[in-house]
Each structure stands twice: as C-alpha cells, then as structure tokens.
C-alpha positions in Angstrom: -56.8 2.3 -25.9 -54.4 5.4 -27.2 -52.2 4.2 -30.2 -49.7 6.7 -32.0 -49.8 6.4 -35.7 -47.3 7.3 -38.4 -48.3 10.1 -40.7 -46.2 11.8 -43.8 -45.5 15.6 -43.3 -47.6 17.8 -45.7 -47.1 21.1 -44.5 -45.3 23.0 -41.9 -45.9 26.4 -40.4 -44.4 27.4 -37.4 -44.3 24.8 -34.7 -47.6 22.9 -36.0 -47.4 20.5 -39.0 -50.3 19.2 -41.0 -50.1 15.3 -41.9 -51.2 12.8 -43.8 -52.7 9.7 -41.9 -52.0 6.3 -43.6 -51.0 7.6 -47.2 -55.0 8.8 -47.5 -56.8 11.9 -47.5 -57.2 12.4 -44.3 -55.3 14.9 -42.7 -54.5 15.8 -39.1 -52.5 18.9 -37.1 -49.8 18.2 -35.1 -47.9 20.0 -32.8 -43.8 19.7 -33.0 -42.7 21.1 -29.6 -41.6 17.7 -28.3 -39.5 16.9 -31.0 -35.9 17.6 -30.8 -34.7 17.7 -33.9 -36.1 19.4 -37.7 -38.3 17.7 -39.9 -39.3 18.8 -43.5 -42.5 18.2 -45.9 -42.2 14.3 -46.6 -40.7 13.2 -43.4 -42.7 10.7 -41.5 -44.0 11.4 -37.7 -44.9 9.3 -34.9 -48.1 11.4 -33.4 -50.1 10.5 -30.5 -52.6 12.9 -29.0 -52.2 15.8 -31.3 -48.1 15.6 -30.6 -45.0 14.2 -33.0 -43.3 11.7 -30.7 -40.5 11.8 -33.1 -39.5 11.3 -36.6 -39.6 8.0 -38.5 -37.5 5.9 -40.9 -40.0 5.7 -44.1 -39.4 1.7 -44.0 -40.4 1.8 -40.6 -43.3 3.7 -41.0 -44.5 2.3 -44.3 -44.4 -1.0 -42.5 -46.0 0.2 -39.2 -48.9 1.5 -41.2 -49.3 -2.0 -42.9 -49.5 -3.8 -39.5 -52.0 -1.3 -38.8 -54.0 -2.3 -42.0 -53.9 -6.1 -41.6 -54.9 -5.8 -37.9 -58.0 -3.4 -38.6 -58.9 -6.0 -41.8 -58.9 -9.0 -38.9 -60.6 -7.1 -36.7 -63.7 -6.4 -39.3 -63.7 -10.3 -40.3 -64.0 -11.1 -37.0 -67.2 -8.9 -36.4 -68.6 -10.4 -39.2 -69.0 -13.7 -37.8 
C-alpha cells in the first residue's frame, strides 16, 4: 500500500525540497513540480512517491502525523500478541 505523508520543509533549492519526515531526523527529497503555488522553509508538504501533492495547514498536518503514530503503535501491539 502507497500512503503520502506530511513532512516540514527544511530546505529549498531549485524545484527540489529537502523534508523532514514526522518532526524526526529523517529527511527525504522531494520534487515541487506538481505543486501550484510557492512554499517556504517551514511549510508543511503532502509527498507521495518522491512528489509534494500540495501544501498543508500545520494543524492538519500535525494531526495527520499523529494518526499516523497511533496507528503504527496498534499495529506493533498487535504483532506482539
């Protein structure tokens, strides 16, 4: 299954961005072609398959990424059993 994921906008150069993935450490690259409209360092992206879908509210994305957490947390309970 393909999911997009909300990421925070580190760094921009050109038409690529580099993001941070769940308010971690890791980082991804990310292309911006598709998106219409400009984006800056701390803006939130939706990204699926190395491509910003568009830009996110920050409630929005703060609260995706903590659906994100509570699902993986059930799914690692349930494996356990």
């Amino acid at each position: 299954m393909c999911l997009a994921v909300p990421a925070e906008i580190v760094h921009l150069e050109n038409h690529m961005a580099t993001c941070r993935v769940g308010g971690g450490e890791t980082t991804i690259q990310t292309s911006l072609l598709l998106l219409d409209e400009e984006v800056s360092v701390g803006d939130y992206l939706l990204i699926h398959a190395g491509f910003a879908l568009r830009r996110l509210d920050p409630e929005e994305a703060r609260e995706t990424l903590q659906l994100m957490r509570e699902m993986a947390d059930q799914e690692q309970a349930y494996q356990h059993w």
